[in-house]
N, C-alpha and C positions, 0 to 999 in steps of 0.2 A: 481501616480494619486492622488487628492488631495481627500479630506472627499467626499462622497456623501452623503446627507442630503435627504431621501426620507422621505414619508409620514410613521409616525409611530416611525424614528430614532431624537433622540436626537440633539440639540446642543455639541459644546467639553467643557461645560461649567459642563455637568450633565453628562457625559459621568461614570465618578467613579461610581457614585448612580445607574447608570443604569445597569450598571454590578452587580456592590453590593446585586440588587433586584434581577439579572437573578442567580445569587450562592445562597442564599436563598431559590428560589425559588428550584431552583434543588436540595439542601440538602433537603427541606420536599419530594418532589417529589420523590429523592432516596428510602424513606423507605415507599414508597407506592410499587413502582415497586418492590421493594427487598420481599414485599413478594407476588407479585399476582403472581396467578398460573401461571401453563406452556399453560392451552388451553385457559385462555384470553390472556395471549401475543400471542399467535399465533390468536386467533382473531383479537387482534387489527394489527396484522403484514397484516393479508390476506386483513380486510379493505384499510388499507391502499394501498397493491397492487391494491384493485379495483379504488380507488382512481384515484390511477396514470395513468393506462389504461384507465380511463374513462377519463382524462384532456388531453390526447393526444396534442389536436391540441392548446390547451391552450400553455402549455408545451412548446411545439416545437416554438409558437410562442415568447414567453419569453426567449426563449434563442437564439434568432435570433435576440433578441436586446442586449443581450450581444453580442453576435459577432461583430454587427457593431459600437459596441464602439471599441471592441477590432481593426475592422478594420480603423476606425477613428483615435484612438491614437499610430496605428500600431506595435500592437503586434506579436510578433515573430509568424512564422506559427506555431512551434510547442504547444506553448500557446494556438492557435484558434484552434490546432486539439483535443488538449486535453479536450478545450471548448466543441467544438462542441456535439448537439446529431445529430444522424441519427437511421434510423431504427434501425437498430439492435443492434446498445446501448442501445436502447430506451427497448428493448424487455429484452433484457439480464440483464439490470438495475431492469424489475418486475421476472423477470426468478429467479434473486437472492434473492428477497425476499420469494417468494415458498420456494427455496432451505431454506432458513433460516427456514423456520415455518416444512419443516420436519425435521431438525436436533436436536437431541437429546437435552432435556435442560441439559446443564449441574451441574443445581442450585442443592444442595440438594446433591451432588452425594458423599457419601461416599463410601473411598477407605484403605485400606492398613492399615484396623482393623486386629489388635491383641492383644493375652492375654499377660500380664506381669507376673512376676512371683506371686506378690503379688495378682491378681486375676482383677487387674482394665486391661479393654479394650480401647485400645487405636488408632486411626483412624484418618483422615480427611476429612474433609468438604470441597467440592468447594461452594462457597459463592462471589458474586459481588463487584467489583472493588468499587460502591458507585456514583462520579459523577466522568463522563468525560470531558476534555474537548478537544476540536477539533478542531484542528486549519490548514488548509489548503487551496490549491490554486487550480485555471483555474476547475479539473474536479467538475461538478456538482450533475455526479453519489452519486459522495464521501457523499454526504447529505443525500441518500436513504440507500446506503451503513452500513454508519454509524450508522444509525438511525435505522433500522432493528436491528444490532447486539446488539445495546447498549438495546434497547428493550427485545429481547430474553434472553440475561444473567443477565437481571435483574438492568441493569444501568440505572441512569439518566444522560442525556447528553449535553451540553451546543456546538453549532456550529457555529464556525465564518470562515465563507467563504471568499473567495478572492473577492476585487472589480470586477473585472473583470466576475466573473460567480455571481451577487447582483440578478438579476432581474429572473435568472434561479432557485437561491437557495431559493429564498423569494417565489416563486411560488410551488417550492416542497414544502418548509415548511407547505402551506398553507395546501397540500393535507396531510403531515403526519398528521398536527396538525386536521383533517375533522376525518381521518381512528380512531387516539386515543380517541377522543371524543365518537366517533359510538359506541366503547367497554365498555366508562364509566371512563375511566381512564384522570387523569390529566394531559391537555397540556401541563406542565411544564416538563414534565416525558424527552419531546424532546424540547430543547428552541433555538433558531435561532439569533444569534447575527447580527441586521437589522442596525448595526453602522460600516462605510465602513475603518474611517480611523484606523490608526493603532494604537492610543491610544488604545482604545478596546484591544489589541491582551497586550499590557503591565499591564493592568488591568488582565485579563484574566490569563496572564502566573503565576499571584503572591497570587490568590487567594486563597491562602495554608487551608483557614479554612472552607472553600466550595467544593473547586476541591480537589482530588483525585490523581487523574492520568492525563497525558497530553500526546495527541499527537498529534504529530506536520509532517505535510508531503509536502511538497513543495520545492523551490527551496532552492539550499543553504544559499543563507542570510537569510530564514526562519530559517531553521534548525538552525543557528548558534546563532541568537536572541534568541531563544525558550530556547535554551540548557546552554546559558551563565547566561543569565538573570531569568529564572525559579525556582521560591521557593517551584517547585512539582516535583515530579518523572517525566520524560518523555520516551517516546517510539518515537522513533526517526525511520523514513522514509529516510534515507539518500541518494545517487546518487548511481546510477546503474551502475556503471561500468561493465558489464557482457561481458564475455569470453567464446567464443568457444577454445577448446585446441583439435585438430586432431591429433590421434595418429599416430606412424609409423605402428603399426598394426590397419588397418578400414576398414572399408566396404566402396567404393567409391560414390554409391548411397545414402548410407545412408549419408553421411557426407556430400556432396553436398545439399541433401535437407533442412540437419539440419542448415551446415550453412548459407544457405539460407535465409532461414527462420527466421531464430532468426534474422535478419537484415531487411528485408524486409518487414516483415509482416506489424509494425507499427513502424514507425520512435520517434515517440516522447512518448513511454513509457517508465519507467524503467526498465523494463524485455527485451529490447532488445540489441542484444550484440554489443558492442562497438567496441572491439578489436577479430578478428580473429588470432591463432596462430595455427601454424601448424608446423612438426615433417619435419627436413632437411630431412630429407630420402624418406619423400615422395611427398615434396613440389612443384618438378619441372612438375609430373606427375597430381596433383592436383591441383595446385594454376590457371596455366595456363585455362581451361573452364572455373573456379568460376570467376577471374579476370573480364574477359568477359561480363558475367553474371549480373554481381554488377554495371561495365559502363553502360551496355545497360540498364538495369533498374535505371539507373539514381545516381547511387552510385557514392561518389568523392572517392576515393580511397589515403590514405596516410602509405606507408611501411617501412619497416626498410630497407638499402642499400641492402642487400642480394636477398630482393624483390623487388628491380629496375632493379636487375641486371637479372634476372629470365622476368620480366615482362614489363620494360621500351619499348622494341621492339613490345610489343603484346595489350599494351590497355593504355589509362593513367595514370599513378597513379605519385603522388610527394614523396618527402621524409619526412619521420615522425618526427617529434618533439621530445623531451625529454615529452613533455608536452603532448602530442597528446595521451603517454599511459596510463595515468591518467583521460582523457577527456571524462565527458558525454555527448556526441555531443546532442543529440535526435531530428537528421537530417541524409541525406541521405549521410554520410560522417564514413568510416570504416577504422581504422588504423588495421595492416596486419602483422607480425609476425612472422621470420621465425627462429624458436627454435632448439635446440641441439636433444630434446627428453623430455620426460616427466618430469625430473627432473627440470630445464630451464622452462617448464610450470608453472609449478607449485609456482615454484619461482617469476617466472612475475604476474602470479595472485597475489600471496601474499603481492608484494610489493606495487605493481600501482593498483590492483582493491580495490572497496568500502565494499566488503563483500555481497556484494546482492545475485548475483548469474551464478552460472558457468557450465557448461557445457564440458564434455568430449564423442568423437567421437571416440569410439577403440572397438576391437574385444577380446582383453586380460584382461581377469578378475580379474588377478593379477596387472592392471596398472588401472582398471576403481577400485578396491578396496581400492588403495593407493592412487587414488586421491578424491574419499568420505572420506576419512580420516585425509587427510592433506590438501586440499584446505579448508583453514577459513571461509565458505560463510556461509550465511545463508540459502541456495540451492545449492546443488550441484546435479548436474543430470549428468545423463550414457546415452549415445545415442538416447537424446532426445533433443527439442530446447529450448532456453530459455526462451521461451513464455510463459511456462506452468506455469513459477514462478507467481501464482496467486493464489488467495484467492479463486475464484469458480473454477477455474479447479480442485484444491487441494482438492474441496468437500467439502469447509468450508462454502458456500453460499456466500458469500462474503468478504471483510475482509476491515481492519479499514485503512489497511496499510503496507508496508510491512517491520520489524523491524530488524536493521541491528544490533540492542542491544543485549545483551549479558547477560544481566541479564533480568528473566522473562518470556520476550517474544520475540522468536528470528524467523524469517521468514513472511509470511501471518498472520494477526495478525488478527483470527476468534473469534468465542466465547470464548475458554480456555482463547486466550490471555485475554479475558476482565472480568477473574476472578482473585482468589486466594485462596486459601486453609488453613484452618485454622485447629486445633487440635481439635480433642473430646475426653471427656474421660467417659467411663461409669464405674458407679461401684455400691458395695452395700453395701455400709458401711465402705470404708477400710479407714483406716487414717494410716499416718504416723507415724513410729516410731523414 
């Protein structure tokens, strides 16, 4: 899609300067928030929820014009679903802000003081990241999201939304920028990149004496721009390839609903599982009702031969790609798997999945403890779905993103992630000898 040029955003002529003014801005803006207390951020956090509740029907209106661009220039449905609000987005969007304003601040919080021999006391501080910056696509949540946390921990924050969610993100902005005001604090604290094309996001990624930290969560050729070309640290949102693994030891109810579930519930997030694999032992007895199940709910079904041979006679399903195990579909399309045994799991995750998060369905606690240990994810769950892999479920009120990085911050990326820790030392006089 080309530039949108709306009332308020720049020509590509001042695009640099415009950015240049929005990292400025947010470096003074950081050491305003970096020391306001913990009950005016959560004032300004509650305002703000009032905010959004009260613009409801605004709201809802505003992002109904995103959609019918998105349906105009025919975007994939998974794009429009992730677009869209509806109630209970809508509810769960202010639900998460609550949850943030009663979570702990964690500014301030020293930990894992001790005495040295020489008598100096020595500790850590968790203390704020400084400025963020945010760069993401389709969901609109992501701007409340965001903006809550960065608030609480003490961040200032810079956000450039996808063209596709302009008209939804510029309308939240309106109301965070109303809620921080009411408190007293500086609109800059949350600043809204209202410049659609992707200059912006090159300005943004390089801004090393402004920005901070980056994160970046969208499709892949997001991720790979961000990460190549970026002269700041990023936390990276990567693709969800998530996995259910059914053990030859499991509860048949329970495994049925789980893997269910993690497939059905919402087709186009990254918490839902991609690939099902299941234990040859017990595949002939199980696979056959779930098969069923996934067709009549509308699932395409693509297997490995062993699940043709098992299931070609009993519902449709095609044969699976080299490619298909690797694939984040986020549609109603499940590649099928049928393994030796836990080891052969465990393996196939680790090759073909992305690290996000995975899922085992067993009654033996000696095979669900070996594979929290040796599945690489940044979630691994024991006879649960994968849907949980979430920032509010997890009790973090919401989260920036979900980090498939390895250094830092790795899973739901809540308040902690949007700190760091630095050293204290007390003493009374000692010096060096």
């Amino acid at each position: 899609m080309e530039a949108l040029i709306y009332p308020g955003s720049l020509a590509m002529s001042d695009i640099k300067a415009y950015m240049l003014d929005l990292g400025l801005a947010a470096k003074n803006a950081a050491a305003e928030i970096r020391r306001t207390k913990t009950e005016q951020k959560n004032n300004a956090l509650m305002f703000i929820g009032d905010e959004i509740a009260r613009s409801r029907s605004y709201l809802m209106s505003e992002n109904e014009k995103d959609l019918a661009i998105g349906r105009k220039n025919r975007i994939d449905d998974a794009l429009l679903d992730r677009l869209a609000f509806n109630e209970s987005r809508f509810d769960s969007m202010v639900e998460g802000i609550h949850q943030v304003v009663s979570l702990n601040d964690p500014i301030g919080e020293i930990s894992d003081m001790s005495f040295r021999p020489n008598g100096i006391q020595v500790g850590k501080l968790r203390s704020p990241l400084g400025v963020i910056g945010i760069i993401y696509e389709s969901r609109p949540n992501v701007t409340v999201d965001a903006a809550s946390l960065c608030i609480k921990s003490g961040n200032a924050v810079i956000l450039r939304g996808g063209s596709e969610s302009f008209f939804s993100n510029v309308a939240l902005g309106k109301c965070i920028s109303r809620g921080i005001a009411k408190q007293g604090l500086s609109p800059e604290v949350v600043q809204l990149v209202q410049y659609t094309d992707r200059t912006a996001v090159g300005e943004l990624i390089t801004m090393d004496k402004f920005v901070d930290v980056l994160v970046a969560r969208g499709g892949k050729s997001l991720i790979e721009r961000v990460s190549e070309d970026a002269t700041i640290p990023v936390i990276k949102h990567l693709d969800g390839v998530c996995h259910v693994y059914v053990d030859d030891q499991f509860d048949y109810e329970q495994a049925f609903s789980i893997a269910f579930n993690s497939k059905t519930s919402r087709y186009a997030v990254c918490n839902a599982m991609e690939t099902l694999l299941v234990a040859k032992s017990v595949s002939p007895h199980f696979l056959a009702s779930l098969a069923k199940a996934y067709v009549e709910e509308g699932v395409e079904l693509r297997g490995c031969d062993k699940c043709l041979e098992q299931l070609s006679g009993l519902c449709s399903i095609s044969l699976a790609t080299e490619q298909d195990w690797s694939e984040e579909y986020l549609a109603p399309i499940l590649a099928i798997r049928i393994v030796d045994g836990l080891e052969a799991a465990m393996d196939h995750i680790n090759r073909y999945g992305s690290g996000h998060t995975d899922t085992i369905v067993t009654t033996n606690f000696t095979n669900a403890r070996r594979f929290i240990q040796e599945v690489d994810s940044s979630s691994v769950i024991v006879n649960a779905s994968t849907r949980f892999s979430d920032g509010f479920e997890y009790g973090l009120g919401s989260e920036i993103g979900i980090s498939t990085n390895k250094l830092h911050a790795r899973g739901p990326v809540g308040l902690e992630g949007l700190t760091s820790q630095k050293f204290v030392v007390f003493g009374d006089g000692q010096i060096r000898s």
